[in-house]
C-alpha positions in Angstrom: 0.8 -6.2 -34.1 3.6 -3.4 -34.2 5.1 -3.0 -30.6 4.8 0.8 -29.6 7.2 2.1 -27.3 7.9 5.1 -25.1 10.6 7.5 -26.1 12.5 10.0 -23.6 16.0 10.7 -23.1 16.5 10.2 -18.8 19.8 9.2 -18.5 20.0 10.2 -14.6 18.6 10.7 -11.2 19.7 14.3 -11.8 17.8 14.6 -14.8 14.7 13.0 -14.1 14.3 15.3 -10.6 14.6 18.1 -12.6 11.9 16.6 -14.3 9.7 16.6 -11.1 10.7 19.9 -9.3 9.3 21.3 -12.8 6.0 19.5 -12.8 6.1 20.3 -8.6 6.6 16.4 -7.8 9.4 17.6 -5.7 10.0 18.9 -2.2 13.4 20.0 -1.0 14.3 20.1 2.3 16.8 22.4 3.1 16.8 22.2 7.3 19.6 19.7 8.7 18.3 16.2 9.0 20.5 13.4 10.2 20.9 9.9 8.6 20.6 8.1 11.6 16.8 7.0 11.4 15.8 10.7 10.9 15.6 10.9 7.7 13.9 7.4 6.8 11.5 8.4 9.3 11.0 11.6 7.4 10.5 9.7 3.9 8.8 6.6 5.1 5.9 9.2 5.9 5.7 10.2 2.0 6.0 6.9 1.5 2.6 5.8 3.3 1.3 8.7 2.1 2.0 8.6 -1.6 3.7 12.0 -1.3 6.1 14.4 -3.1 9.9 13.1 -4.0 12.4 14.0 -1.5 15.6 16.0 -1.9 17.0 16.1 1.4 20.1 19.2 0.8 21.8 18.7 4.2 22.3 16.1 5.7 24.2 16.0 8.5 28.2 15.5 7.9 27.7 14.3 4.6 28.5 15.9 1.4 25.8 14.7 -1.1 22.2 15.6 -1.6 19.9 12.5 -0.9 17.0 11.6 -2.8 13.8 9.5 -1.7 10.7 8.5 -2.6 11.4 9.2 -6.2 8.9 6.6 -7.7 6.7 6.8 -4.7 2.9 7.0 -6.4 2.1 6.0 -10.6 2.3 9.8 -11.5 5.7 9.4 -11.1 6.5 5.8 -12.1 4.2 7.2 -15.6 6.8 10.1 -15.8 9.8 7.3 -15.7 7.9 5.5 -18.0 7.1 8.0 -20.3 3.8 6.9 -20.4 0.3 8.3 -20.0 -0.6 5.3 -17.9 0.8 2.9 -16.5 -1.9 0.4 -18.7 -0.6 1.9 -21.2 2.9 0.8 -20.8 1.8 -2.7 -19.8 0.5 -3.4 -22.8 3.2 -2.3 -24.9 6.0 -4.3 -22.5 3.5 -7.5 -22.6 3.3 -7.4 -26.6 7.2 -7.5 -26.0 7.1 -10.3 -24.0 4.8 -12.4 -26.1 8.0 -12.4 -28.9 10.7 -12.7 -26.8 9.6 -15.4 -24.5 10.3 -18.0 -27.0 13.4 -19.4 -27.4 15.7 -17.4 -28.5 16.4 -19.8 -31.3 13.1 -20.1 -32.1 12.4 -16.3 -32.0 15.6 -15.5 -34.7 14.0 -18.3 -36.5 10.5 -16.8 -36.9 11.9 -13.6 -38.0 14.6 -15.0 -40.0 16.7 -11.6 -41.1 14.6 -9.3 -39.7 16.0 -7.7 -37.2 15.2 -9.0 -33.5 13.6 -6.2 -31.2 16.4 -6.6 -28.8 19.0 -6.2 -30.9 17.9 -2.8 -31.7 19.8 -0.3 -29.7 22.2 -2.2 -27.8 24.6 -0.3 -25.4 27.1 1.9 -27.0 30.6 2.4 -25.7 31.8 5.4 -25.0 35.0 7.0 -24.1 34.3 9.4 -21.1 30.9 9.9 -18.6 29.2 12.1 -16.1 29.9 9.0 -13.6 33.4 9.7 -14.1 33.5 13.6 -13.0 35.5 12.9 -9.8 37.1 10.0 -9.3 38.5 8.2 -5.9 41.7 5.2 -6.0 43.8 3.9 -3.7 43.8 6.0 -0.2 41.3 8.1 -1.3 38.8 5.6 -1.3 36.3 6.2 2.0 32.7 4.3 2.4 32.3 7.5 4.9 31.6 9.8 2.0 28.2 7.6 1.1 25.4 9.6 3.2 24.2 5.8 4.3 23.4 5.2 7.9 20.6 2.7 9.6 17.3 3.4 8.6 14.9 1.4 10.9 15.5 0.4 15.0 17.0 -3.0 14.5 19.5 -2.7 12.0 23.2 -3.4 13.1 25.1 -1.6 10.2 24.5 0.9 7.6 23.7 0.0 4.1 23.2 1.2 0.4 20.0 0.4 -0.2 19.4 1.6 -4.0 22.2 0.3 -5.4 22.2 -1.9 -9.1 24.7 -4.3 -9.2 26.9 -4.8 -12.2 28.6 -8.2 -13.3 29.4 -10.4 -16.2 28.5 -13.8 -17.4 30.9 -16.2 -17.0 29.6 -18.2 -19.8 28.9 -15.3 -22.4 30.5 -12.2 -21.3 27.9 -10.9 -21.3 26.8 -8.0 -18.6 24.1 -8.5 -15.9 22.4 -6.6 -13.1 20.9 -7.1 -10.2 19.4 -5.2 -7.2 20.9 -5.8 -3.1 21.6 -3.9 -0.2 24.9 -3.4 0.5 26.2 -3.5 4.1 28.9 -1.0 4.8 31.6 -3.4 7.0 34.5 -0.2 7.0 36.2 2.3 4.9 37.2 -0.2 2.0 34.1 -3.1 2.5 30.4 -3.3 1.4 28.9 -6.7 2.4 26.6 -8.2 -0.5 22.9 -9.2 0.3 22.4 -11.4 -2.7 19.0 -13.0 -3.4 20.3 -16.7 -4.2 18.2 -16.4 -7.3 19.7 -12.8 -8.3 22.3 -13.3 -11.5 24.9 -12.0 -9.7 25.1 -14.6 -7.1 25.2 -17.2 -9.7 27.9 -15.5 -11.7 30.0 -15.5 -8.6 29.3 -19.4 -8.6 30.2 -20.0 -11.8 33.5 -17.7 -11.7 36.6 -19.0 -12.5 38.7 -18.4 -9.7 41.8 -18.8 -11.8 41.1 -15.3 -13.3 41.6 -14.0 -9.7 38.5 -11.9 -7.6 35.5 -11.5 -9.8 35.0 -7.7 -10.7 32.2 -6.1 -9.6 29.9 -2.5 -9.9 27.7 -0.7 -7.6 25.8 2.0 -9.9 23.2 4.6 -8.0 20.9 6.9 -9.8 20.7 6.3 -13.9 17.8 6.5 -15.7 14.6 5.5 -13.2 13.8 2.9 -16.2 16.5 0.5 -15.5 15.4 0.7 -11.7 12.0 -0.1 -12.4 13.0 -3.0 -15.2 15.0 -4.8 -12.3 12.2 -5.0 -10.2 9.7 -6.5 -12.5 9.2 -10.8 -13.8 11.9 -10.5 -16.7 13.3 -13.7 -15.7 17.0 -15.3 -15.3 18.7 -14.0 -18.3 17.0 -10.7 -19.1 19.3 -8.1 -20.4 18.0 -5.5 -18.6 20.4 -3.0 -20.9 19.0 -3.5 -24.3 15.8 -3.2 -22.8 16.2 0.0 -22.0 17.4 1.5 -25.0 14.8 -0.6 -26.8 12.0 1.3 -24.4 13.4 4.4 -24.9 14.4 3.8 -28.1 18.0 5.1 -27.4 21.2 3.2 -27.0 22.4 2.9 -23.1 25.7 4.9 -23.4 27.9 2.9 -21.2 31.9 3.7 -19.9 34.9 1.5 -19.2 35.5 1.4 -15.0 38.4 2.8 -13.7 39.8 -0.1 -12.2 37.5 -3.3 -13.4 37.1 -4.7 -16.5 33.1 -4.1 -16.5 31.2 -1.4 -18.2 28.3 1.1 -16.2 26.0 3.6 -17.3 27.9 6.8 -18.0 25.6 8.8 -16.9 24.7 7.9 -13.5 25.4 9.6 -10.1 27.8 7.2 -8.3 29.9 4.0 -9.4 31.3 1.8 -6.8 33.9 -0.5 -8.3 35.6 -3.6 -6.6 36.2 -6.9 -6.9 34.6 -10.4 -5.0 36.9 -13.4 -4.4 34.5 -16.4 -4.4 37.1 -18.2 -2.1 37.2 -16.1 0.8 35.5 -16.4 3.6 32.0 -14.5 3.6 30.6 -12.6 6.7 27.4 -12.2 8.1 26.8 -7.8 8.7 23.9 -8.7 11.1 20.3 -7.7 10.8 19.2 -5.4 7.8 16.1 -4.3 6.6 14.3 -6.6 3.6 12.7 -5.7 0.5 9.4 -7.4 1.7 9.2 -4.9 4.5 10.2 -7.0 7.4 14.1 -7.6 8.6 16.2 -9.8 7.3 17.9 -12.5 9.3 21.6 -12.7 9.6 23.4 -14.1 6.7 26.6 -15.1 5.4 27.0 -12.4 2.6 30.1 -12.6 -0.1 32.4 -9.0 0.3 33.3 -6.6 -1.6 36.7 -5.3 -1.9 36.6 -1.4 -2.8 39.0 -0.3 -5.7 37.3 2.7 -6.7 34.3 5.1 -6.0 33.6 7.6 -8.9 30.7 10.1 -9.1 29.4 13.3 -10.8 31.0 16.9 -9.4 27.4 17.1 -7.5 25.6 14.0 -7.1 22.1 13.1 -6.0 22.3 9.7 -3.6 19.1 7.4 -4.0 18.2 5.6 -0.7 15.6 3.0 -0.9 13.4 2.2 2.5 12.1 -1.4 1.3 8.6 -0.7 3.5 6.5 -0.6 0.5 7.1 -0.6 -3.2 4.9 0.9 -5.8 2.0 -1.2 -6.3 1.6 0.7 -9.5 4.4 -2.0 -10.5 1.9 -4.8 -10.0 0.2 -3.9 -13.4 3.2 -4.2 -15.2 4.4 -7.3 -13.3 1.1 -9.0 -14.4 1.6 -7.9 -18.2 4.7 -9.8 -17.9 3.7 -12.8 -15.9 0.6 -13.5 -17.9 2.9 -13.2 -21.2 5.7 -16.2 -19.9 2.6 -18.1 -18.5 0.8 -18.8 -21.9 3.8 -20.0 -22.9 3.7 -22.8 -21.5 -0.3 -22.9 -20.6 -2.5 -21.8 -23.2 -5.6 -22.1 -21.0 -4.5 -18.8 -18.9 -6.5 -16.0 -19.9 -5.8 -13.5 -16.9 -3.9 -12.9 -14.5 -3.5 -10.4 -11.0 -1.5 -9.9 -8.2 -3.5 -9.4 -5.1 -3.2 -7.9 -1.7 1.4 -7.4 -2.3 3.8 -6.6 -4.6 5.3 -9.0 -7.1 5.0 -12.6 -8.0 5.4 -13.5 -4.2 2.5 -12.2 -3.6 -1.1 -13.6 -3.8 -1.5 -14.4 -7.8 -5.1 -15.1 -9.4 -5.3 -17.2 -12.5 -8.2 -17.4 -14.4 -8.2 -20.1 -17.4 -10.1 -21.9 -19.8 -11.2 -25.1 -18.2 -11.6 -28.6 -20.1 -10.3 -31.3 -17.9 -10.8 -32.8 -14.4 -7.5 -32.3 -12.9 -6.4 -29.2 -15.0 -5.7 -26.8 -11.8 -3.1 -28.6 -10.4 -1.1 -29.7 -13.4 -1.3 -25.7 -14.3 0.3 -25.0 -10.8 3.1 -27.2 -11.3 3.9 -25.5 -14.6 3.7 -22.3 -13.5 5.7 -23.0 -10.4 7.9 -24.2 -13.2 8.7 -20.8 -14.2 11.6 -18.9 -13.5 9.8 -15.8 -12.8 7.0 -17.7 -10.7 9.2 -19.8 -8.9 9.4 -17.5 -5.4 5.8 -17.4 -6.0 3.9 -19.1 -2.4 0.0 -18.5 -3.2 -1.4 -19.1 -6.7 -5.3 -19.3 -6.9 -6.7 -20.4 -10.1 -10.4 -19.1 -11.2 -12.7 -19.9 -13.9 -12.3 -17.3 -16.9 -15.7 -15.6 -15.8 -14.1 -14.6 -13.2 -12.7 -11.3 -13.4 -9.0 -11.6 -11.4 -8.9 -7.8 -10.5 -12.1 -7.7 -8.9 -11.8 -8.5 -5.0 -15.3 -9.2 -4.6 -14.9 -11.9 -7.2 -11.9 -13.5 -6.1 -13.2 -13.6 -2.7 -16.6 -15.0 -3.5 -14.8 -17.9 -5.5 -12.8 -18.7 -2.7 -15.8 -18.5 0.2 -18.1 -20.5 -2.5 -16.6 -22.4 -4.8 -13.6 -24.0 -2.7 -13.8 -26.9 -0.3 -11.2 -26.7 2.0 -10.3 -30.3 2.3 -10.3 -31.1 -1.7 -9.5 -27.8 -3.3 -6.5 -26.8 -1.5 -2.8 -28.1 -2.2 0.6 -27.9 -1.3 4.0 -27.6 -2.6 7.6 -27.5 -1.3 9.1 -24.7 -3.4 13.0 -23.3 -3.6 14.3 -21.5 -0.2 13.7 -17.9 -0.3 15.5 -16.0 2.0 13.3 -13.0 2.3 10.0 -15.1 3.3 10.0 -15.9 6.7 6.9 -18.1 6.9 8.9 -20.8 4.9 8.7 -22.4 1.6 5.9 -24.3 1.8 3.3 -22.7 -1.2 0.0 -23.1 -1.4 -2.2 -24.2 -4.4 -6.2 -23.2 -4.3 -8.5 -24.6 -7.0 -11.4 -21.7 -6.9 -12.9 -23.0 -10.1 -16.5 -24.6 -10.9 -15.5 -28.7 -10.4 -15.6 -31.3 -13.3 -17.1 -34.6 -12.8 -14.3 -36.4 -11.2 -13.3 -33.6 -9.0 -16.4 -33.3 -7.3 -18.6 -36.1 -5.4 -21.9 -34.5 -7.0 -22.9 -32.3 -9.7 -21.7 -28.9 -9.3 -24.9 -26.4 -9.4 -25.5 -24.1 -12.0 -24.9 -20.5 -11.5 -28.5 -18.1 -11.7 -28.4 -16.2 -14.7 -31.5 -15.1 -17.0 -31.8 -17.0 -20.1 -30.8 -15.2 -23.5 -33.8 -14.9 -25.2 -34.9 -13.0 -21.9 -31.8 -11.4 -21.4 -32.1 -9.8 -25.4 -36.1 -9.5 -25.1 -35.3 -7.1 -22.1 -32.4 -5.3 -23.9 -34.7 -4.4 -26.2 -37.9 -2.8 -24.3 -34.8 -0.7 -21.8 -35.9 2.7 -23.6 -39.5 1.4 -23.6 -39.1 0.7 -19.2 -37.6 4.7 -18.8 -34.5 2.7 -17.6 -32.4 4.5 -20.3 -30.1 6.6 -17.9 -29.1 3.8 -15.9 -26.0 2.0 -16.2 -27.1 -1.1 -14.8 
């Protein structure tokens, strides 16, 4: 089946809230508001409430506009998309993900010349950018022009919150980019709040430190696409890049740094460029606010040396409160993560994400079930996955069962699960956002085998089908017509 994609040109946060202020998605707020908890306080409440986009225009002693809440409910995140829903999308991206997540040997194999989807519209050099309009070196380079600040009680020090984080394989060349705050330490210092899983973290590993500091770059507000592609199950070595241009059928138009031998987005609002020496000492910037909505405990963070801070003549500055990202995203995460996990298990059928966002959350399986023992050795792979591997609940139903529906899930688990039996543990990878550990938790909801159950397992009531299709065909007869049920 042909893959269908989306096609619009966003190329920046500028663009794209133009966009909104048309369709009345936005709400500018002209009255002073200051950084200092003020203004998170102000967006976290169209947060919760699904509301409008923000464009806060003055904000105290800084000279950029500040955007939040720019994704905030699926009308919007279907507007990034350019999609009419969000299912929509899904689908497309999942039929995607069903070619490339072979091997990449395999997949060139399979189509043999043909062209692989990837390689479509790959990013395109070129010479100047938008990002570029004004450009800061040496002593002109000041954190103190980023309207940051702390956003919630606890935190200790300011921090970008929105930025994407640029950096290159050491084994390919190849660009990657990942999401992190970014603590401000002073004028010429951003602190680096990897994810150990993130690719940047493991490109600074790998880094030959005989090539001196390993360049890095901070880029805020491009195209709302490449935001909401490094948030979803692409796993370890998505190009995020050629994604993009594949989904909006339009090459990424990408420009040299000023200062580091990297590549960013032309178009986008701000570029931060520096470098990271992997040998020097890393510092912990105290307590920040996490992307799972609770605070992060101090950690030692990797720092980055400012060389450069380049923008457009009037930027807009993205901020990110990490309370509560879209669940809209969950439908596209799921698209994804049932893709990779046929993969490897071609009993899965469904799959949801339940009561969170992301593959940490609560994830519902439902699969095809042939053997005693099945459940668990279908945890383990999946676990196995790259893009499961953070995951710390994974309930696994019988393909009756229909994973988005609560009731369901819920009755499986009340019903069909003994406690002392059904449920299993694991000792996964440290992640160092969840604060109730690593252990994960396996739950076999499914109708038991014999073997797996010390009696038979009881039939569930349903009519039988000659009933079932004698009564289908007296419904007009009974005056039942107009019912749906």
């Amino acid at each position: 089946m042909p893959v269908t994609m989306p096609s619009m040109s966003i190329a920046s946060l500028s663009e794209f809230l133009e966009l909104l202020a048309a369709e009345g998605q936005l709400e500018r707020i002209a009255p002073q508001v200051s950084p200092e908890f003020e203004l998170a306080e102000i967006a976290d409440r169209a947060v919760q409430a699904e509301g409008p986009a923000l464009l806060f225009e003055n904000v105290t002693g800084k000279p950029w506009v500040v955007a939040a809440n720019v994704l905030g409910n699926q009308a919007r995140l279907c507007k990034a998309l350019d999609t009419d829903s969000i299912e929509a999308f899904a689908d497309a991206i999942g039929q995607l993900a069903e070619v490339t997540a072979q091997k990449h040997w395999l997949t060139r194999l399979k189509t043999g010349a043909q062209e692989a989807p990837l390689d479509r519209f790959p990013p395109k050099t070129v010479r100047v950018g938008a990002c570029q309009q004004v450009v800061c070196l040496g002593t002109d380079v000041d954190l103190a022009c980023l309207p940051v600040a702390c956003s919630w009680p606890e935190e200790t020090v300011a921090s970008v919150t929105a930025g994407l984080l640029v950096t290159s394989s050491h084994t390919t060349g190849e660009p990657n980019i990942s999401k992190a705050p970014l603590a401000v330490l002073d004028a010429k210092r951003l602190a680096v709040v990897w994810d150990s899983y993130q690719p940047g973290l493991r490109d600074l590993t790998a880094y030959d430190t005989a090539r001196g500091p390993m360049p890095v770059a901070v880029v805020l507000g491009g195209d709302p696409l490449l935001d909401i592609l490094t948030e979803l199950p692409l796993g370890q070595r998505a190009d995020h890049l050629r994604l993009a241009g594949l989904l909006r059928e339009q090459a990424v138009e990408m420009v040299a740094c000023r200062t580091q031998t990297l590549e960013v987005p032309a178009a986008v609002e701000v570029v931060i460029e520096g470098t990271i020496d992997p040998s020097a000492d890393r510092v912990s910037p105290g307590r920040l606010a996490g992307p799972n909505g609770y605070y992060l405990d101090p950690q030692d963070c990797p720092v980055l040396e400012v060389s450069a801070i380049s923008h457009r003549s009037q930027p807009a500055f993205p901020v990110n409160l990490f309370r509560r990202p879209p669940t809209a995203l969950n439908r596209l995460c799921e698209r994804l993560l049932l893709a990779v996990a046929q993969t490897v298990a071609a009993e899965v059928v469904d799959l949801a994400i339940v009561g969170g966002t992301g593959s940490r959350s609560l994830v519902v399986v439902s699969i095809q079930k042939t053997l005693a023992g099945q459940v668990r050795r279908l945890a383990g792979a999946l676990w196995g996955l790259p893009e499961l591997g953070l995951n710390r609940t994974l309930m696994v139903v019988d393909e009756t069962v229909d994973v988005r529906d609560r009731e369901q899930v819920l009755g499986r688990l009340t019903s069909d699960v003994r406690f002392d039996r059904d449920l299993f543990f694991q000792d996964g990878p440290a992640d160092p956002i969840a604060h109730a550990g690593s252990l994960r938790l396996g739950i076999d909801a499914t109708a038991k085998l014999p073997g797996e159950s010390s009696g038979d397992w009881p039939n569930k009531l349903a009519a039988d089908e000659s009933t079932h299709q004698a009564v289908d065909a007296r419904w007009e007869e009974l005056g039942l017509g107009s019912w749906g049920f």
